[in-house]
C-alpha positions in Angstrom: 16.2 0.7 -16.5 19.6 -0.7 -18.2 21.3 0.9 -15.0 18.6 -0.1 -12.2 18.5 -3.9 -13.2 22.1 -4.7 -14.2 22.5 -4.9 -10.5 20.0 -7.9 -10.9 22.5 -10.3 -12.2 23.4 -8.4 -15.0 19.9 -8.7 -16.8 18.7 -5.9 -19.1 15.4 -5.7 -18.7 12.4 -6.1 -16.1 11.4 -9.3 -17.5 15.4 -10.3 -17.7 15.4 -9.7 -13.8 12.4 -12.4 -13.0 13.6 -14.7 -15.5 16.9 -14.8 -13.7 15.9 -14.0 -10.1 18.1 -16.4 -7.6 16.9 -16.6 -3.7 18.6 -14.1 -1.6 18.0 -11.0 -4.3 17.1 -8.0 -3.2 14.3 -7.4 -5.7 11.5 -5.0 -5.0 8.8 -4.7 -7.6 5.7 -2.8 -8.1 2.7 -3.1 -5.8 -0.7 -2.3 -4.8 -0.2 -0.4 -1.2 -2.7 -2.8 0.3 -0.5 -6.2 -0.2 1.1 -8.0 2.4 3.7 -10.9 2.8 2.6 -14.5 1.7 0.3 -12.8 -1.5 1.2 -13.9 -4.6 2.4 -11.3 -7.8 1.2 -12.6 -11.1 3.6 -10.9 -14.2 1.5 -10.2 -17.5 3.6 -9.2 -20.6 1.8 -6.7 -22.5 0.5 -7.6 -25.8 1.9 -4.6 -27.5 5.3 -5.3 -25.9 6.9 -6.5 -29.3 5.4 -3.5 -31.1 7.1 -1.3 -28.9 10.3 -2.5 -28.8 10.5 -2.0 -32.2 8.9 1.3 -32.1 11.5 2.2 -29.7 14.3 0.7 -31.9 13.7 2.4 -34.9 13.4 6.2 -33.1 17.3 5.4 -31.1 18.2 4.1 -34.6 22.1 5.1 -34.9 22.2 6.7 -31.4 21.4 3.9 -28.8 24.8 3.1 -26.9 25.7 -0.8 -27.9 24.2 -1.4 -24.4 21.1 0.1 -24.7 20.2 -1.5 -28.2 21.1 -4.8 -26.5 18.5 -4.5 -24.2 15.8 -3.5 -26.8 16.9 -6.6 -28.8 16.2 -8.8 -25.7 13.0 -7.0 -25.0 11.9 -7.9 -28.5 12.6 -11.4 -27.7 10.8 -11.6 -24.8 7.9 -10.1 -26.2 7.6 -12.3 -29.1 8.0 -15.3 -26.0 5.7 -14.0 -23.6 3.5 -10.9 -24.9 -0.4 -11.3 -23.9 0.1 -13.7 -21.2 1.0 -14.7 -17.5 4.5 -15.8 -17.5 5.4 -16.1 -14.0 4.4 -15.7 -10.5 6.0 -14.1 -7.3 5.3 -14.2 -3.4 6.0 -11.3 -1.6 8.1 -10.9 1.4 6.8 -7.9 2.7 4.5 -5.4 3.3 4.7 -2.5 -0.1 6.5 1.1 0.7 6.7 3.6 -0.8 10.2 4.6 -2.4 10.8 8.1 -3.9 13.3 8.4 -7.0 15.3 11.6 -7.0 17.6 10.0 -9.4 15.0 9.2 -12.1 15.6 6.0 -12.5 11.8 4.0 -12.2 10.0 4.0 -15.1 6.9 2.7 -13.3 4.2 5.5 -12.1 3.5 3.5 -9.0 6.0 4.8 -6.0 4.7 1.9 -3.8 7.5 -1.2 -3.9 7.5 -5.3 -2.4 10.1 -7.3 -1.5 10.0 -10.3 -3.7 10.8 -13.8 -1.8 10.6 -15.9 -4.2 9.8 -15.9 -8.1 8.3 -19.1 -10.2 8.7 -18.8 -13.8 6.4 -20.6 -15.7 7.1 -23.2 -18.6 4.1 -23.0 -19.9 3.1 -18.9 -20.0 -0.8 -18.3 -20.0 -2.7 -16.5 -22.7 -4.9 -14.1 -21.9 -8.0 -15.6 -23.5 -7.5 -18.6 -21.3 -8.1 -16.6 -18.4 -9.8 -13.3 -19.5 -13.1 -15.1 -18.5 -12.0 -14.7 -14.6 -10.2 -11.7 -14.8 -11.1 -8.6 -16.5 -7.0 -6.5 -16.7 -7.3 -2.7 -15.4 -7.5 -1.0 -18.7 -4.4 1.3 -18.7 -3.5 0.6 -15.1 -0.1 -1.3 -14.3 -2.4 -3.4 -11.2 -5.0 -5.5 -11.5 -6.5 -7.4 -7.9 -7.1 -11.0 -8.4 -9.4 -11.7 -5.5 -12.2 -14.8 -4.1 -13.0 -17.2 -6.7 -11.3 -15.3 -9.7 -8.1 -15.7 -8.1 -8.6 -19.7 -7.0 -10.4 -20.4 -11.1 -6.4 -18.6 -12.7 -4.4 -20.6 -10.1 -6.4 -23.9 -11.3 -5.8 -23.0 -15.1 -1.9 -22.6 -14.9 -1.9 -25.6 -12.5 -3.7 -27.3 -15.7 -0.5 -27.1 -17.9 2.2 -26.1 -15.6 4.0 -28.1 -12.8 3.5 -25.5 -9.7 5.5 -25.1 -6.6 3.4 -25.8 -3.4 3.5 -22.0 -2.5 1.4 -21.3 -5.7 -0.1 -24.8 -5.8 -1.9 -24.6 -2.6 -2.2 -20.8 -2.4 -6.2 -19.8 -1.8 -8.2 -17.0 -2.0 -8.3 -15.0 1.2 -11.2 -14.3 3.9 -13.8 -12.4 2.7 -14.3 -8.8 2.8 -15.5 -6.0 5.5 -19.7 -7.0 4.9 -19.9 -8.3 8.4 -17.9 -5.8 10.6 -19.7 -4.3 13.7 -19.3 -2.7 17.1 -19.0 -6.1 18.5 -16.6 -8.1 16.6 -14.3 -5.2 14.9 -11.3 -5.9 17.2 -11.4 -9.6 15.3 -12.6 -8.7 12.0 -9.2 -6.3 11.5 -7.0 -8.8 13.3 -7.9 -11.6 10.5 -4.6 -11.4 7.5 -6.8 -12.6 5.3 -8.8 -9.4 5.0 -7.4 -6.9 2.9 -8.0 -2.8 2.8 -8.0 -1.9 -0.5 -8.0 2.0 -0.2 -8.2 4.3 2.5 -11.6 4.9 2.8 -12.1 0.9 3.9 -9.3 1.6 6.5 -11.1 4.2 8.1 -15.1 2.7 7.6 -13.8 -0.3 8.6 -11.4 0.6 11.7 -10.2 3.9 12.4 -13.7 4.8 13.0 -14.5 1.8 15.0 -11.6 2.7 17.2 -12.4 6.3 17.3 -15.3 5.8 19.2 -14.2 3.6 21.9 -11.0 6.1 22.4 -12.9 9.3 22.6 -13.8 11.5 25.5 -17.4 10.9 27.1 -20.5 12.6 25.7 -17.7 14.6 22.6 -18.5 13.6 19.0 -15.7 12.4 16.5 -15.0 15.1 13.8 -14.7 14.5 10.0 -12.9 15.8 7.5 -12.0 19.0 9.3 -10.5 22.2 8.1 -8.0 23.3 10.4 -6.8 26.9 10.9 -4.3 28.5 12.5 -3.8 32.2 12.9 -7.0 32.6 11.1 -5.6 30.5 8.0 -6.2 27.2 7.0 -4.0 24.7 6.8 -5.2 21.7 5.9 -8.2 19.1 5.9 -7.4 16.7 8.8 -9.5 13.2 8.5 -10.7 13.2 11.6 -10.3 15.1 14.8 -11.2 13.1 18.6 -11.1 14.6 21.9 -8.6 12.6 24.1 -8.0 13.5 27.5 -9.8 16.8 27.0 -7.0 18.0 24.4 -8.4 17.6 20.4 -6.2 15.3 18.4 -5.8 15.3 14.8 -6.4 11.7 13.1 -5.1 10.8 10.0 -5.5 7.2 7.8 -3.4 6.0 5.2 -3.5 2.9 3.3 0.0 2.3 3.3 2.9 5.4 4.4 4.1 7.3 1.9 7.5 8.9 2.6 7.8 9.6 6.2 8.8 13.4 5.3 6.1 13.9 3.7 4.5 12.5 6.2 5.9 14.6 9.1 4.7 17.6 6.5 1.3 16.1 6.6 0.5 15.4 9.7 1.8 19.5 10.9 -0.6 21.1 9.2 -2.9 19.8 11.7 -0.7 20.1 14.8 -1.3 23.8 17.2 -4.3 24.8 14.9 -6.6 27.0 17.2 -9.7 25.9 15.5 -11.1 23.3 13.1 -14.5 23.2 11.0 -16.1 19.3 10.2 -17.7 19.6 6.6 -19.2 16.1 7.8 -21.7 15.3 10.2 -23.9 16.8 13.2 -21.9 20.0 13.4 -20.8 20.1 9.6 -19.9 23.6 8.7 -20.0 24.5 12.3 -16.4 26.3 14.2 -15.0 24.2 16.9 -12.3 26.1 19.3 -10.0 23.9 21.4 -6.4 24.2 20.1 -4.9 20.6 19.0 -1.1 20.5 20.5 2.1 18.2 18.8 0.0 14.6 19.3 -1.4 13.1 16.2 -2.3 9.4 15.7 -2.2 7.9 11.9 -3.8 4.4 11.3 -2.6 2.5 8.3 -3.1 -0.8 7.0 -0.5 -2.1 9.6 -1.0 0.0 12.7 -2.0 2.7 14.7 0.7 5.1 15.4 0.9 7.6 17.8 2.8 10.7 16.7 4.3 14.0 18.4 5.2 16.7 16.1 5.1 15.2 13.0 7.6 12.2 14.4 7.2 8.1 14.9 9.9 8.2 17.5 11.4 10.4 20.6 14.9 9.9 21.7 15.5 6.6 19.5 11.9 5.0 21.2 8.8 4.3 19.3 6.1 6.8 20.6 3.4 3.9 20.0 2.5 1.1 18.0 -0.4 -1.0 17.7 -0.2 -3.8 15.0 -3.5 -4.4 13.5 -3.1 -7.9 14.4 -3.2 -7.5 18.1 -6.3 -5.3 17.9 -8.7 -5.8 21.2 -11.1 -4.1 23.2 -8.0 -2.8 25.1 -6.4 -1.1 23.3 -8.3 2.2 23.1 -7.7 2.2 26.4 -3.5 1.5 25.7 -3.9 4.4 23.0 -5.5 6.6 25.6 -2.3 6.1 28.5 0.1 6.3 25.6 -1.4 9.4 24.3 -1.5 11.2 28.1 1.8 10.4 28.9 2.9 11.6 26.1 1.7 14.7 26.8 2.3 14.9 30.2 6.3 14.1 29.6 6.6 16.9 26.4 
């Protein structure tokens, strides 16, 4: 942590690294893989933070370097300024990814990162029990959402004893949910920011399978959560699996993209299988042979991609791209020409 954030201005800690965040820093900070620029990051300091600090002092008690047992000492004084309250709030600048660590530097479980844009410390940090009545804090989790009228009741009580900048100040709850998606108006529904998928099964209830329907073949069925085998072994559980252009084609939905080689390794295990099995729907449990080829399309939070072999591009161009806010009823059909000329040009 010493290592990571002395690159933030020299500070020590996490906490050091918002207190002292300038504009222009590259600072990436943990996030939910459903957030998206313009939200707003609220920082809680943990109320045992004091208590471990000085847990942690006493067990590197003659073998901390002088650098490390700086940093403990300024984490104890944070805690004892902040611990058990909301001491400052950031907006983010960007959609989260997610960032491996083969150096072992994070400390955080979360793997999924944001660009912060700006960060507003505070004078005035807020105690939990004066805003425990709105929120309820994920009990061992490092995220907590904020959403509707919980979020717009916490910005109101820091506005009650802070000075607030206008991006905080005037910041509002988003749109509401997913209740009122159907067939009719999905293409608008996903296209409004304001809406937010908070896991993957809301990205595929909510859209992919909208969008499945109106790309597939004529009178063929969309599969779920398919077994696919190749050589008489299975290779993985594809999320879906639609019939385009008479070839099956492997779908797969993300919240946000992990690593893209893990993705690649994903998505092959569905590529060239000879047969596939749904465990959901009409023909659960039942074989279906048609070989899938190298096409695959993944729909995330963002986008629908269109994939060959595991890849997002061919030759330095982007195989296919639809943001989900220019979703419309055509573009199925722009999926479906992507898809067969894609095939007909590999």
């Amino acid at each position: 942590m010493v290592e990571k954030n002395a690159e933030m201005g020299g500070a020590r800690t996490d906490v050091g690294v918002l207190l002292s965040f300038r504009e222009g820093h590259d600072l990436r900070w943990t996030a939910p893989r459903w957030i998206a620029p313009g939200d707003l990051l609220l920082s809680y300091h943990t109320s045992r933070g004091a208590a471990n600090a000085r847990r942690l002092e006493k067990a590197l008690l003659g073998v901390a370097s002088p650098v490390v047992r700086a940093a403990i000492s300024e984490g104890l004084e944070q805690a004892k300024r902040f611990e058990g309250t909301i001491f400052a709030v950031g907006e983010v600048g960007g959609g989260s990814e997610y960032e491996g660590d083969p150096a072992g530097r994070q400390h955080f479980e979360s793997r999924f990162f944001a660009p912060l844009e700006r960060v507003h410390v505070l004078p005035r940090s807020v105690p939990k029990a004066e805003f425990e009545q709105y929120v309820t804090l994920s009990p061992g989790g490092t995220l907590t959402p904020v959403l509707g009228t919980a979020f717009n009741a916490l910005r109101d009580r820091m506005a009650a004893t802070n000075p607030l900048p206008s991006w905080v100040a005037d910041a509002a709850a988003g749109a509401p949910g997913f209740h009122d998606v159907t067939r009719d108006n999905w293409h608008a529904v996903v296209r409004d920011p304001g809406r937010r998928f908070l896991d993957e099964g809301q990205v595929r209830a909510y859209w992919a399978d909208y969008l499945l329907d109106e790309l597939r073949d004529a009178r063929t069925l969309v599969h779920a959560e398919c077994d696919c085998y190749r050589k008489g072994l299975r290779t993985g559980i594809a999320d879906c699996v639609v019939c385009v252009g008479g070839t099956w084609t492997p779908v797969e939905t993300k919240l946000a993209l992990p690593d893209l080689g893990q993705m690649r390794t994903q998505l092959r295990k569905y590529l060239h299988v000879s047969e596939f099995t749904p465990r959901m729907g009409r023909h659960a449990g039942r074989v279906v042979r048609g070989p899938t080829d190298g096409v695959a399309i993944l729909v995330d939070q963002a986008a629908v991609h269109v994939t060959l072999d595991g890849e997002f591009g061919l030759r330095g161009k982007v195989l296919g791209c639809w943001p989900r806010t220019e979703m419309n009823r055509g573009t199925a059909r722009e999926v479906r020409t992507a898809v067969a000329g894609l095939r007909e040009r590999n």
